[in-house]
Each structure stands twice: as structure tokens, then as C-alpha cells.
N, C-alpha and C positions, 0 to 999 in steps of 0.2 A: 911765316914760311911754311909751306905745305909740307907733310910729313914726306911724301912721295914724291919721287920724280916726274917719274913716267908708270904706265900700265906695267910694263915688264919688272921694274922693280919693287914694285903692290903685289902683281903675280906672284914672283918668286918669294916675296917674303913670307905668304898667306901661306903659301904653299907647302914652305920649310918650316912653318909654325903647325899646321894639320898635323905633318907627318911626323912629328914628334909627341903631341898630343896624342893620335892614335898608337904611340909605341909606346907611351904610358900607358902602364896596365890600370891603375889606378882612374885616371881619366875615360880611357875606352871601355873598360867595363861599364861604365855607367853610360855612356854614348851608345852604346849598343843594345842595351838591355832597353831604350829609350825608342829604336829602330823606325828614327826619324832619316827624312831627307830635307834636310837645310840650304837654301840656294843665300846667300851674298851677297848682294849686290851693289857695287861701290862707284862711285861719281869722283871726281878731280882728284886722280886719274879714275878713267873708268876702267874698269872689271868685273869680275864674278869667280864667285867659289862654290864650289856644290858640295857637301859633304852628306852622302849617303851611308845611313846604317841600317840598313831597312833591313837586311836579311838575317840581324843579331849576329852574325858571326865575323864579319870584317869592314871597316872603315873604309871606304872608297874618297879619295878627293880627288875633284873635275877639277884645275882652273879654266878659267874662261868658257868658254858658251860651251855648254853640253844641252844634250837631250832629254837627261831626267828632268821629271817633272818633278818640282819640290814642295813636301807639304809643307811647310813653312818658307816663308820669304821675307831676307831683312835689307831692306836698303837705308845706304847712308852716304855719307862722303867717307873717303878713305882718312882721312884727318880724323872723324867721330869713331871709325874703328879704331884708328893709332889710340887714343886717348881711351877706347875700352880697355884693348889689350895692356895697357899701361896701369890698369886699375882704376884710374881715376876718371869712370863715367858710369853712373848709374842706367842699364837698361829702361827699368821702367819709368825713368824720369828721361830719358831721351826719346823713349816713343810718346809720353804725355807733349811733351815739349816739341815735336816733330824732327827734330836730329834723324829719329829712327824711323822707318815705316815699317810696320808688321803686318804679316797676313798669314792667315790662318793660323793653327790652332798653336799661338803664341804662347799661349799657358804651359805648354808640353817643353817649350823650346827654354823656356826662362826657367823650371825644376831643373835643368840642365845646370844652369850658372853656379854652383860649389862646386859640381863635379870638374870644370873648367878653369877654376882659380887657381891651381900649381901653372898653369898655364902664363900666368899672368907676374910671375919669374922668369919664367921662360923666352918670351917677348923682346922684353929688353935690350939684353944681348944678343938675340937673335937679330931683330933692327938693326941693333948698330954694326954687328959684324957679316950682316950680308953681304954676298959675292957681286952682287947689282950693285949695293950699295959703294962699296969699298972702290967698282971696277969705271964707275961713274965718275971722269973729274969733278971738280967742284968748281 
């Protein structure tokens, strides 16, 4: 079973999981000292996340098609995201393996991954008590 329904509820989930990540001081500090723009890009369902820090001083998240251009870019299926955010997927064995496709300067974006792991607490409960999720019959 696909982790996701529909784009709207991959959106809002992505979306509600950034915006607590960047309210972590802990996390956004190192997100920003980092002063990358990371673009998302997810398949069944399809979407996109942008998450800019380029200016060190605040966390910006697009969902869906924005106009920043991102120096890094990660695509995958939204199922291989769920299963990140859930802890149990190795990045550099999913771009080995092609789960993941990476571009550009990927080395920057993967120093990232400690700083992003309280994240991965986080996740969980955020899935399952999503407002899409919960407002979605079954």
C-alpha cells in the first residue's frame, strides 16, 4: 500500500514536517549554516519541496513548483521518502541502488543527515496524525 494518497496529502505532510524542523533550533542551525537550496522531488503521488537556506538566516519552504532554482536536487518515489523519514533507509545506498537520484553537489546535502535525525521522531506521528490524512476516508 502506498504511503500516500494523493499529492495534497504528501504536500501537507512535507510541509508540516519542514516547518517543525526549521523551528528546531537544533536542526536549523546546522541547516542554515549549510546555506543550501534543496529542491524534492517526489513520483506516486507526485510533488516537490524546495527548501531554501541560502541566506543563513531563515528556512524558506515552497511546496509544489516554485521558481528557485536548487543546488541540489533529490528525486524519488514518495514511498522511498516515507521509509527515509521513518529511519529505516540509508541515503547513500539508495542513490547507489537508484531509489534516489541526486544532482549536484550531493556531498553538501548528505553532511546535512545528523543534523536532520531528531527529525526522524518527529515523522512518525506527524504521518499518522495528519489533517489530510485523518480527513481522508479510508
Amino acid at each position: 500500500m502506498a504511503a500516500y494518497k494523493n499529492t495534497e496529502e504528501l504536500q501537507q505532510v512535507m510541509s508540516e514536517l519542514w516547518d517543525k524542523i526549521k523551528a528546531d533550533k537544533g536542526m536549523s542551525t546546522e541547516l542554515l549554516k549549510a546555506q543550501l537550496v534543496v529542491r524534492f522531488d517526489y513520483k506516486e503521488p507526485k510533488g516537490s519541496i524546495t527548501i531554501d537556506s541560502s541566506d543563513g538566516q531563515e528556512i524558506k519552504v515552497y511546496p509544489g513548483k516554485c521558481d528557485i532554482k536548487p543546488l541540489v536536487e533529490m528525486s524519488m518515489s514518495a514511498d522511498v521518502a516515507h521509509e527515509f523519514w521513518l529511519g529505516k533507509l540509508s541515503v547513500p545506498m539508495a542513490i547507489l541502488t537508484g531509489k534516489m537520484i541526486a544532482k549536484g553537489p550531493v556531498n553538501q546535502a548528505l553532511a546535512l543527515l545528523p543534523a536532520i535525525k531528531p527529525a526522524f521522531t518527529i515523522y512518525p506521528q506527524l504521518y499518522e496524525t495528519s489533517s489530510a490524512r485523518s480527513s481522508t476516508p479510508v
